[in-house]
One Martini backbone bead per residue (centre of mass of N, CA, C, O) as a GRO file, in nm:
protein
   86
    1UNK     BB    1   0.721   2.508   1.973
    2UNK     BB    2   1.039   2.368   2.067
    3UNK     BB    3   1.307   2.548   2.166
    4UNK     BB    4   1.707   2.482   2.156
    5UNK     BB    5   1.909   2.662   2.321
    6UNK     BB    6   2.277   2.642   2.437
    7UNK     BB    7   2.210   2.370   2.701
    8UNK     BB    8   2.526   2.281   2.683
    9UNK     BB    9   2.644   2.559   2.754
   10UNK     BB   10   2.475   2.630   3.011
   11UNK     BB   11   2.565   2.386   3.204
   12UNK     BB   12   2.903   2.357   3.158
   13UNK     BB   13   2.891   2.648   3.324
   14UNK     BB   14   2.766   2.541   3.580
   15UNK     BB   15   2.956   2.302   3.600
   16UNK     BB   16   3.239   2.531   3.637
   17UNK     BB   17   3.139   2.756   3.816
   18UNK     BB   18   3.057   2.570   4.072
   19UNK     BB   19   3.286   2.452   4.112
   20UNK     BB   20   3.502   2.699   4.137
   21UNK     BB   21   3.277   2.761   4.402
   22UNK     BB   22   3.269   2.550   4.580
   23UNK     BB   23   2.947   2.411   4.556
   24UNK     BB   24   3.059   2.126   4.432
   25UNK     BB   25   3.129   1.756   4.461
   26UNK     BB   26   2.888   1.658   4.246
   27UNK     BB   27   2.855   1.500   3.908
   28UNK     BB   28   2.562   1.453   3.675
   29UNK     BB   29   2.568   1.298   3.327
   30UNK     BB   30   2.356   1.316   3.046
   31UNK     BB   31   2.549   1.208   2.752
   32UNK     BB   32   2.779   1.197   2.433
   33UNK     BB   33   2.932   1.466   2.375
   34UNK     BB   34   3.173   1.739   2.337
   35UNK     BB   35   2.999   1.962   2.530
   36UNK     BB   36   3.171   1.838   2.833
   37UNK     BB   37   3.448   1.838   2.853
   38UNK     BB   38   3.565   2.109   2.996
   39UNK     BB   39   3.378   2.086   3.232
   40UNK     BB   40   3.491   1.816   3.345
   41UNK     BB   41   3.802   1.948   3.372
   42UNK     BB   42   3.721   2.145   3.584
   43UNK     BB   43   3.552   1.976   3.815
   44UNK     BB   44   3.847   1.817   3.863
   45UNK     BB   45   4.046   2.030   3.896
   46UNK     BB   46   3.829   2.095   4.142
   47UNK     BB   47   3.722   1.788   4.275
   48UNK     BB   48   3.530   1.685   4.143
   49UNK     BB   49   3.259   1.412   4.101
   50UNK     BB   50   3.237   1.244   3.782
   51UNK     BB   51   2.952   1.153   3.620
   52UNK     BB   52   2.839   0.920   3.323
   53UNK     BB   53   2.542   0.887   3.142
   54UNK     BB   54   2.502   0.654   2.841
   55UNK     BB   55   2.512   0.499   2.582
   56UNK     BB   56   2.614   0.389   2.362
   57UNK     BB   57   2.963   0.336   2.345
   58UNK     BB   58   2.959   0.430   2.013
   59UNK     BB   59   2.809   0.722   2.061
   60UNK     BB   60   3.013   0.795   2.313
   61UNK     BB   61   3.256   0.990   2.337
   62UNK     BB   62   3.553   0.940   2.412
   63UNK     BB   63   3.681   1.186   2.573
   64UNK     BB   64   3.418   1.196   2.764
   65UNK     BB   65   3.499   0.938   2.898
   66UNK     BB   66   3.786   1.003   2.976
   67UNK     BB   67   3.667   1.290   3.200
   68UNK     BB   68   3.545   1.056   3.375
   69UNK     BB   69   3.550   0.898   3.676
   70UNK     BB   70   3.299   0.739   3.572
   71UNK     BB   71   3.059   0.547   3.336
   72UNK     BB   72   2.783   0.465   3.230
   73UNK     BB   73   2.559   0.265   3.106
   74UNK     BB   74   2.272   0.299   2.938
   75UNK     BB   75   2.038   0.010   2.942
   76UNK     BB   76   1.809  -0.220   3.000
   77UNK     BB   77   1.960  -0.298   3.294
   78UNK     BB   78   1.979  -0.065   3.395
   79UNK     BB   79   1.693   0.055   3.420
   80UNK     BB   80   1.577  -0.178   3.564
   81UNK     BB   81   1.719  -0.136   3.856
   82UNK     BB   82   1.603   0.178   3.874
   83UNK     BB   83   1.335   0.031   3.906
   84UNK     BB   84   1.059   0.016   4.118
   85UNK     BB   85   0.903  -0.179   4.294
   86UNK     BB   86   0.561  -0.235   4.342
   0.00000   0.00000   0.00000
């Protein structure tokens, strides 16, 4: 059986980590609860841009979506346009 303990408390460190030690300039991130909103705060505040790809817009916290500089929603046509013709 496959156990997820903390996965998204452990990204949200490394993506606050990694900004603060000026290691990353671009963050993608797909979610859509708040267990990322303070990440996302502190990646901006040291000037990294954030892009979050998220589902349904009624699904993805509000204040995630407030806290990322892009945001696109994950739809149909997102997916279509991402696939590569074979």
């Amino acid at each position: 059986m496959f156990e997820q303990k903390r996965v998204d408390l452990l990204l949200g460190l490394d993506i606050a980590l990694l900004s603060a030690k000026g290691r990353i300039t671009h963050v993608a991130l797909i979610a859509g609860d708040s267990d990322f909103i303070a990440a996302l705060d502190v990646a901006k505040q040291e000037g990294v841009s954030t892009w979050l790809f998220h589902g349904p817009v009624q699904t993805c916290h509000a204040e995630l979506r407030r806290a990322a500089d892009e945001r696109r929603e994950i739809d149909a046509e997102f997916i279509s346009r991402c696939v590569i013709a074979r």
